[in-house]
N, C-alpha and C positions, 0 to 999 in steps of 0.2 A: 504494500500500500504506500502511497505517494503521498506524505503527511507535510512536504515542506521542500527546499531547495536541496538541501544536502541530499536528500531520497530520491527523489527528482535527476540531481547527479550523479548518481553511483546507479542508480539504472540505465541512463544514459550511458557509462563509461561500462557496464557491464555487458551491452548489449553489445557496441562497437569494440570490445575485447574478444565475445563470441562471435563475432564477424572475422573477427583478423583483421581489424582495421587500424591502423596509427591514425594520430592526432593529425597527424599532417596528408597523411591520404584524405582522410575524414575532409577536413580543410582545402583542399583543391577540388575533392569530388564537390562540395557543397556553398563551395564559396564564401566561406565564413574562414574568418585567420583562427588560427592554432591558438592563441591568447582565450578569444570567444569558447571556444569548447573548452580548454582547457578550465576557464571559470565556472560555466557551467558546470562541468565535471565536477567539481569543487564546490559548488553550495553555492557559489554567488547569486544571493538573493535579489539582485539586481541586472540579472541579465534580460534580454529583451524577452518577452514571452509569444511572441511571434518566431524569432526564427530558435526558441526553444521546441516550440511545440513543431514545429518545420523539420528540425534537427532528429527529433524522435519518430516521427513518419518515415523521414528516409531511412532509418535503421530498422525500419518494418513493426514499429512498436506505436499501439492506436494510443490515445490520448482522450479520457471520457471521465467525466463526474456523473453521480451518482448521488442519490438522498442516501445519508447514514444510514442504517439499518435493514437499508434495499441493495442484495446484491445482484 
């Protein structure tokens, strides 16, 4: 479950591990600098929420909220 940026991050950099993918592949294939992802990666609670949720599509991973208690 995806409770915040840090969780957020580490599902992103776990997905693009299970790809085989480097930071820097990641980054040319997607056109976002190595810096970008790498903060993502990391929790930064201020990255843009556009080419975060962008970022996670490409990696084949949906992106969906849900009311508490309803899975």
């Amino acid at each position: 479950m995806i409770t915040d940026a840090m969780s957020f991050g580490r599902a992103i950099r776990a997905r693009r591990k299970e790809l085989g993918y480097t930071q820097a592949f990641l980054a040319q294939f997607s056109g976002f600098s190595v810096s970008f992802i790498s903060d993502l990666e990391n929790g930064k609670s201020t990255a843009e929420l556009g080419k975060s949720i962008y970022l996670a599509n490409l990696l084949g991973l949906d992106c969906s909220l849900t009311p508490r208690g309803k899975a």
